[in-house]
Structures are given as structure tokens and as C-alpha cells.
TORSEGU-689223 format. One record per residue (C-alpha): x, y, z. Coordinates in steps of 0.5 Angstrom, whole numbers, plus 500, padded with zeros to 3 digits. Example, Ala and Ser with C-alpha at 12.3 -4.5 7.8 and 13.67 -1.06 7.14 Angstrom:
  east  north   up
   525    491  516
   527    498  514
END
This chain:
  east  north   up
   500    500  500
   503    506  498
   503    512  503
   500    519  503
   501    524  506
   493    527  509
   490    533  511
   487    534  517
   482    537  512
   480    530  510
   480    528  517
   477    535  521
   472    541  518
   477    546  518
   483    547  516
   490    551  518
   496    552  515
   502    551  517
   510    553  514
   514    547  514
   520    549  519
   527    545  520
   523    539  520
   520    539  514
   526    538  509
   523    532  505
   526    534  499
   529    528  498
   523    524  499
   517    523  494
   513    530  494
   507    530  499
   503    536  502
   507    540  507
   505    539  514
   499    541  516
   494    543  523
   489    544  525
   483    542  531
   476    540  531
   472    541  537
   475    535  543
   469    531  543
   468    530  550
   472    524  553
   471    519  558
   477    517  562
   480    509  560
   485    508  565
   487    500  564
   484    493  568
   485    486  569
   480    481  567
   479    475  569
   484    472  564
   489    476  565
   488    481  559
   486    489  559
   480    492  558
   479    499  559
   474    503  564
   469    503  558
   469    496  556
   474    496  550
   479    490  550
   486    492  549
   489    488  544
   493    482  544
   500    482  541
   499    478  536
   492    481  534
   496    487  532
   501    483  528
   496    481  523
   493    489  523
   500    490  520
   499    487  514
   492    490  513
   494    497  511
   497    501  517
   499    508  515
   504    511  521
   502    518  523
   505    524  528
   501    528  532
   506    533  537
   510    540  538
   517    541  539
   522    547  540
   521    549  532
   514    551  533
   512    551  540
   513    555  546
   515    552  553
   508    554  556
   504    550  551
   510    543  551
   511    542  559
   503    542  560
   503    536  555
   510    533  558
   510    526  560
   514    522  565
   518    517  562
   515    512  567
   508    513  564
   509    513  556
   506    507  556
   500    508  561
   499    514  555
   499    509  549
   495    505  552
   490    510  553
   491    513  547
   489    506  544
   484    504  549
   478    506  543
   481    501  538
   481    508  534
   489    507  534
   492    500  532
   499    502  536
   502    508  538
   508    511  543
   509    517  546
   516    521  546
   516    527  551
   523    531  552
   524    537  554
   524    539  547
   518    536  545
   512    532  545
   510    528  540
   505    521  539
   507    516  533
   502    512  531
   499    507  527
   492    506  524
   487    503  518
   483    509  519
   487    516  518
   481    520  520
   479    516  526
   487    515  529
   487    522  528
   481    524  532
   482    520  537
   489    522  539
   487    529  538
   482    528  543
   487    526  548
   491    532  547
   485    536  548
   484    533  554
   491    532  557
   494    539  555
   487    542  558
   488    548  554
   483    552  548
   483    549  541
   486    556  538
   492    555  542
   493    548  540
   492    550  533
   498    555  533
   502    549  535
   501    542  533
   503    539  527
   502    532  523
   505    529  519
   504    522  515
   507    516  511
   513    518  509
   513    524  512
   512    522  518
   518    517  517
   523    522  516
   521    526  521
   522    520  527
   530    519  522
   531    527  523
   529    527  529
   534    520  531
   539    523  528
   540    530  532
   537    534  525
   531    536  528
   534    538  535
   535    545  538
   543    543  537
   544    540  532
   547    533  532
   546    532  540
   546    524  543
   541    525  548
   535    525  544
   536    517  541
   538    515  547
   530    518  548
   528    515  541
   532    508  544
   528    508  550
   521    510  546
   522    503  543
   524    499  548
   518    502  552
   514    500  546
   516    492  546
   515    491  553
   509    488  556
   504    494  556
   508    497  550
   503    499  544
   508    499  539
   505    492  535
   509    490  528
   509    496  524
   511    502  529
   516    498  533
   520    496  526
   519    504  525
   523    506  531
   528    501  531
   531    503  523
   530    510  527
   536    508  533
   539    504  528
   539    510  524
   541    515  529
   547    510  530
   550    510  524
   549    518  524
   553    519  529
   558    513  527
   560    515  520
   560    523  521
   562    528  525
   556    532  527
   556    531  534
   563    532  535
   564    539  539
   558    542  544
   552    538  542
   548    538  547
   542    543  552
   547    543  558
   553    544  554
   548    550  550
   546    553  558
   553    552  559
   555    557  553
   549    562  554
   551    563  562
   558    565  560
   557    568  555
   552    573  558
   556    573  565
   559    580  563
   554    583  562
   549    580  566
   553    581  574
   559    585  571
   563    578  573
   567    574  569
   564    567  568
   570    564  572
   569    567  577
   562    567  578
   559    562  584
   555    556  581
   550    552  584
   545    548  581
   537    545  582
   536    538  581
   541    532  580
   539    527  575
   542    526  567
   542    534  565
   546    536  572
   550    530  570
   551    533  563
   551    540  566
   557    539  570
   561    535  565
   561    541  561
   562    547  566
   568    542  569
   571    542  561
   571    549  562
   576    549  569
   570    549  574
   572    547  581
   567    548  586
   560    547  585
   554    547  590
   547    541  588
   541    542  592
   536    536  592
   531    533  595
   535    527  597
   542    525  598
   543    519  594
   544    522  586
   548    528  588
   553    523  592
   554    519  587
   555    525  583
   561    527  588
   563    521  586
   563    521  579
   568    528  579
   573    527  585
   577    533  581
   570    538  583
   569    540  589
   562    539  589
   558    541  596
   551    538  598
   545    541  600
   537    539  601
   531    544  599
   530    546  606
   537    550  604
   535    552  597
   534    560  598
   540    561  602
   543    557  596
   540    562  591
   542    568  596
   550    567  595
   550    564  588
   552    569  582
   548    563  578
   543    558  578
   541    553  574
   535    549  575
   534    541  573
   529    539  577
   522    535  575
   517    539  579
   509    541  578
   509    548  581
   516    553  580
   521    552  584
   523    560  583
   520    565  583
   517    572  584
   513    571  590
   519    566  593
   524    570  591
   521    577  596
   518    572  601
   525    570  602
   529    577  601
   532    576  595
   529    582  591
   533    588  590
   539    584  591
   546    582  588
   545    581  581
   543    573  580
   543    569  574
   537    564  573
   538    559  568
   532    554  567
   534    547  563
   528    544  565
   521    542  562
   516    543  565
   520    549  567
   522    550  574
   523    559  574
   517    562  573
   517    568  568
   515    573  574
   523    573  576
   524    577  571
   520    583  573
   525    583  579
   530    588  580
   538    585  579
   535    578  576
   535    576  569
   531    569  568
   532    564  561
   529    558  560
   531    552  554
   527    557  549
   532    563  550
   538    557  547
   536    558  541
   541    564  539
   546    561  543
   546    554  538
   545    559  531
   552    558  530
   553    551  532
   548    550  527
   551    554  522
   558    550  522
   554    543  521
   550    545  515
   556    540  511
   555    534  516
   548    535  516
   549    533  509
   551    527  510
   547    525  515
   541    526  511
   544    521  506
   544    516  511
   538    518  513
   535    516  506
   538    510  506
   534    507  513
   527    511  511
   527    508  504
   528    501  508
   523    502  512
   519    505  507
   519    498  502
   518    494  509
   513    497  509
   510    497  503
   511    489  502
   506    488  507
   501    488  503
   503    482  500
   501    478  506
   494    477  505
   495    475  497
   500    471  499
   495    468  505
   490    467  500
   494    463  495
   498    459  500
   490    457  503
   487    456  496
   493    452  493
   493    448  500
   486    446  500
   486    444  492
   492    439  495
   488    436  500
   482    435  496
   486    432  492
   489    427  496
   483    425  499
   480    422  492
   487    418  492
   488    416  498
   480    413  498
   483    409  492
   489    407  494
   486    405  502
   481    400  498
   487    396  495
   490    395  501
   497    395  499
   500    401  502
   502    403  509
   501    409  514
   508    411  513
   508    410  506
   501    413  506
   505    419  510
   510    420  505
   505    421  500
   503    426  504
   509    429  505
   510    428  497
   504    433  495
   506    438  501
   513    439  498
   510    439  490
   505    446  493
   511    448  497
   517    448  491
   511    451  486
   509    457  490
   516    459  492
   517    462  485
   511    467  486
   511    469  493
   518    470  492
   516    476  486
   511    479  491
   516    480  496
   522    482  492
   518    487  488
   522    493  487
   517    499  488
   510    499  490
   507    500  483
   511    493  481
   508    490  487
   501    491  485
   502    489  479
   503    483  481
   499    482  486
   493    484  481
   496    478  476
   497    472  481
   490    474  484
   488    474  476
   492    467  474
   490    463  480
   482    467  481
   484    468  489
   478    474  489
   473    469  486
   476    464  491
   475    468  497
   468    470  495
   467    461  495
   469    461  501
   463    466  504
   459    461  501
   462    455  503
   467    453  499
   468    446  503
   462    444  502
   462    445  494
   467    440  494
   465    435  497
   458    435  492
   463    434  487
END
């Protein structure tokens, strides 16, 4: 089946038009139309959150049965098309992303509930710092889309108008070479980072697990995307050099030292809120700028200690939250890389707490949903950024990977073409089921009639009886080879179907299905 790029025209009532930014350059691949958005009313929604049945299967709150993975491998082979539906960075602005975000712990608890309706036949949701997107799979273009439209709505809790604004979808091939840019550091803030295929990694490997969704089809896609990504950073040199948020936060802080606090970067007091992968990150790149003392607060002991560990040549001091504003209050920057609900910082905090009118402070946010609130900039000597504010600071790195980028891309086709043709290939297999089954059954009405007169003479054994069984299985195997062998290594689409058409034609396969409706044992049996 070859894919199309849809409309939301064809799937909603109104259409919005949308400027293809970073992520739309699909010259490469066949013209299909530009990204689109737009949004319907949300239908209203009722809650599907997963149950155990007595078999063991799940069932959602509304009584649909969540499908088996072998269920959702024989979709495969009847017309999947993988869509995406999300914001990023490029499009979207941090207040609308981080009320969308989610918790990598809970992509598969929003899978599962995105396909809860039967609407979507496989999904995966990947939610990063710097975006948000669902990848699905479905027969049905315009239920699948307004199904996972529905659940944005809900989970974002915004107007539809400010969705419209920030949405994107793309389908087919589009959406395939979106998820190969998007692994292979193209589509990133900085260009040619690593941490995002990790984060694709991890999207699959959630999607294969128990209450994964990925099913046959979207698996294989994510999967060709981590291969991909890996072959980008392997055989180019787009991520050598500064690649990274942390190492972007890094470069806007010393950049800006001067003119910000009047201080030199070197000589400025750093402290940082949170200890997970991007303080790790964040510290790794200030220690490659000559850092020798920095303070971590966090709720626990544990991660900042093991931190402490992992660079015995920083001195790093450990404080938990009760010290934070005492913290802030004798620190001339602070980044923020926490995972919280509510700001950690801001306006009224920082008045509550003494801090307004003071020293100059620098506030650096790396974290989504964001952790300074935008207020504190409306206080005296304090100037706030967040990831959106980076944007400048990586134009150049950007600009210096434009030859490397090339290069990428190449690769990139590469694994987006095998996909692609993987894909279209499926749309043998019901063919192939058809001709196998009919050949099968004209075998064994066959072998009936011989085995009933060779049984009335007497003379032969069952062994002998079992190799004539054996014998007729082996003549249908090695006359079928040749055929499925050509449906499968067609070249293009166009070929395949073809052939499809011809071998359907030669051995009747539709007349065939339609005698099966009616009965089609029965009719031999009156022969």
C-alpha cells in the first residue's frame, strides 16, 4: 500500500495552514503535501485507564478489550499507515509543551490509552524537554487522528485555538522521515545532539514491552530510526563539539556573565537545582571549562553523592531543598533541572524569601515543565532563561554543521527507503495467505480422492500412506515458491501490485474468497 500524506481536511472540518519549518525538508523523498494542523472541537472524553480481566487480558473502563499482540500483528498486513501527531521546540512554545509532557515512567500507561477506543492500532508516545509527539499506527486515517486529538485536548486542558497554533502532523513517508531526523540529532535544538536517540531508544523499548503498543509495524519504524541514528553518529562528525542542552546552557551562561552580573563566567558562583542526566551532563561540560566548585541541591542525598563521585576533581557541595533560597541567595548562577509540578523559583518566592533588589542572579532553566517562572524576570537584578531563550546561542553550531548535515541525510534516506519498502511489502501477505490457502485446499481434495482408492486396494502402509502426504506438500511448496518469491522482492509498489493483480487474475484467488463465503468445502465435497 503506498503512503499518503493526509490533510487534517480530510479528517476534520476546518483547515489551518501550516509553514513547514527544520523538520519538513523531505525534498529527497516523494512530493507529498506540506505539514498541516488544525483541530476539531474535542469530542468529550471519558477517562480509560486499564483493568485486569479475568483471563488476564485488559480491558479499558469502557469495556474495549486492549488488543493481543498477535492481534496487532495481522493488522499489520491490512493497510497500517504511521502517522504523528506533536510540537516541538521549532513550533511550540515551553508554556503549551510542558502541559503536555510526560514522564517516561507513563508512556505506555498514554499509549495504552490512546488506543483504548480500537481507533489507533499501535502507538508510542515520546516526550522530551523539547517535545512532544505521538507516533501511531491505524486502517482508518481519520478515526486514528481524531482519536489522538481528542486525547491532547484533554490531557493539555488548553483552548483549541492555542493547539492550532502549535500542533503538527505528518503521515506516510512524511512521518517516517520526520522520527529518522528526529534520531538522528537533525531536527534537535542542537544539532546532531546524542541525548535524543537515546530517548528514541528508550520509545522503543518501552513500545516492545509487556503494556507496550508498538505492534509490527510501529516497532520496526522506531527501531530502523535507533539504527539510523546510530549510523549517523558513527559514520559523521555531526555531533562532535558541543551538542547538547546542558552544553547550550553552559555556553549562554558564559556568554552572558559580563553583561548580565558584571562578573567574569570563571569567577562567578554556580549552584544547580536537580540531579539527574542533565545535571550530569551540565557538570560535565562546565568541568571541561575549568569548574572547580559547585553546590547541588536536591530533595535526596543519594543521586548528588553519586554525582560527588563521578568527578572527584569537583569540588561539589550537597544541600537539600530546606537550604535552596540560602543556596540562591549566595549564588551568582543557578541552573534549574529539576522534575517538578509547580515553579521552584519565582517572583513571590524569591520576595518571600529576601531576594528581590539584591546581588544580580542569573537563573538558568533547563527543564520542562519549567521550573523558574517567567515573573522573575520582573524582578530587580535578576534575569531568567529557559530552553526556548538557547535557540540563539546554537545558531552557530547550527550553521557549522550544515556539511555534516548533508551527509546525515543521505544516511538517513537510506534507512527511510527500507522502511518504507518493508512496508509497502505487507501488502502482500494477504495475497500470499490467499494462494497458499487455495493451493492447500485443491492438495487436499486431491489427496482425498487418491488416498480413498489406494485405501480400497489395501496394498499400501501408513508410512507409505504419510509420505504420499508429505510428497503432495512438497509439489505445492516448491510451485508456490516462485510466486511468492516475486511478490515479495518487487522493487516499487507499482510492481508489486501488479503482480498482486496478475497472480489474483491467474489463479482466481477473489473468485475464490467469494466461494469461500459460500461455502466453498461443501461445494467439493458435492463434487
Amino acid at each position: 500500500m503506498k503512503f499518503k500524506a493526509i490533510t487534517i481536511a480530510s479528517v476534520l472540518s476546518t483547515v489551518v495552514a501550516f509553514t513547514p519549518g527544520p523538520t519538513a525538508n523531505i525534498a529527497s523523498l516523494p512530493k507529498t503535501p506540506a505539514r498541516t494542523t488544525g483541530w476539531s472541537a474535542a469530542r468529550s472524553m471519558v477517562a480509560s485507564s486499564q483493568v485486569d480481566t479475568v483471563d488476564g487480558s485488559m480491558t479499558s473502563n469502557n469495556g474495549q478489550r486492549k488488543k493481543t499482540k498477535e492481534e496487532r500483528l495481522q493488522l499489520a498486513s491490512k493497510g497500517l499507515q504511521v502517522h504523528v501527531i506533536g510540537l516541538s521546540i521549532h513550533h511550540a512554545s515551553v508554556e503549551v509543551r510542558e502541559k503536555l509532557a510526560i514522564p517516561e515512567a507513563q508512556w505506555n500507561v498514554a499509549s495504552n490509552e490512546i488506543c483504548s477506543t480500537g481507533a489507533v492500532s499501535e502507538a508510542a508516545v515520546l516526550s522530551t524537554c523539547n517535545r512532544f509527539e505521538v507516533y501511531f499506527a491505524a486502517p482508518s486515517a481519520r478515526e486514528a487522528v481524531a482519536r489522538v486529538t481528542e486525547y491532547l485536548a484533554q490531557r493539555g486542558g488548553m483552548p483549541v485555538s492555542v493547539l492550532r497554533k502549535n500542533v503538527f502532523m505528518l503521515s506516510g513517508e512524511d512521518a517516517v522521515w520526520h522520527l529518522m531526523r528526529v534520531s538522528g540529532g537533525l531536527d534537535s535544538l542542537v544539532v546532531g545532539e546524542g541525548q535524543i536517540l537515546s530517548q528514541v531508544r528508550q520509545c522503543h523499548l518501552h513500545s516492545i514491552e509487556e503494556d507496550g503498543c508498538g505492534g509490527k509495524v510501529l516497532s520496526r519504524m522506531l527501531n530502523t530510526a535507533v539504527a539510523a541514528g546510530k549510523r549517523v553518529r558513527s559514520e559523521t562528525a555531526i555531533s562532535k563539539g558541543s551538542v547538547s542542552i546542558s552544553s547550550a546552557a553552559v555556553e549562554l551562561s558564559e556568554m552572558m556573565s559580563q553583561k548580565d552580573l558584571n562578573l567574569p563566567f570563571s569567577e562567578a558562583r554556580l549552584a544547580v537545582v536537580g540531579a539527574g542526566k542533565m545535571t550530569r551532563l551540565l557538570i560535565t561540560h562546565l568541568a571541561s571549562r575549568g569548574l572547580q566548585k559547585i553546590t547541588i541541591v536536591n530533595r535526596s542525598m543519594q543521586r548528588p553523592q553519586e554525582l560527588a563521585e563521578q568527578f572527584p576533581d569537583v569540588d561539589i557541595e550537597i544541600k537539600l531543598m530546606d537550604d535552596l533560597w540560602n543556596v540562591i541567595g549566595r549564588s551568582d548562577i543557578v541552573y534549574t533541572a529539576a522534575f517538578s509540578d509547580g515553579y521552584v523559583v519565582d517572583r513571590a518566592k524569591m520576595e518571600e524569601n529576601g531576594l528581590a533588589g539584591g546581588r544580580p542572579l542569573m537563573l538558568v532553566d533547563i527543564g520542562v515543565p519549567r521550573n523558574v517562572g517567567p515573573d522573575c524576570n520582573e524582578v530587580e537584578n535578576c534575569v531568567a532563561y529557559n530552553v526556548d531563550d538557547l535557540k540563539a546561542v546554537v545558531a552557530k553550531n547550527t550553521a557549522m554543521r550544515q556539511r555534516e548535515m548533508i551527509e546525515a541525510e543521505a544516511l538517513l534516506r537510506e534507512e527511510a527507503n527500507e522502511f518504507c519498502n518493508w512496508r509497502e511489502s505487507l501488502a502482500a501477505i494477504p495475497t500470499i495467505n490467499q494462494l497458499q490457502e487455495k493451493a492447500n485446499i485443491v492438495r487436499e481434495e486431491e489427496l482425498n480422492k487418491c488416498t480413498r482408492k489406494l485405501s480400497q486396494n489395501g496394498n499400501l502402509s501408513d508410512k507409505e500412506m504419510e509420505a504420499v502426504e508429505r510428497l503432495s506438500r512438497g509439489i505445492v511448496n516448491k510451485l508456490l515458491h516462485g510466486p511468492m518469491s516475486h511478490l515479495r522482492s518487487s522493487d516499487n509498489i507499482n510492481d508489486q501490485q501488479n503482480a498482486i493483480k496478475e497472480l489474483s487474475a491467474m489463479f482466481r484467488l477473489e473468485d475464490e474468497d467469494t466461494d469461500g463465503k459460500n461455502g466453498r468445502r461443501g461445494r467439493s465435497r458435492r463434487r
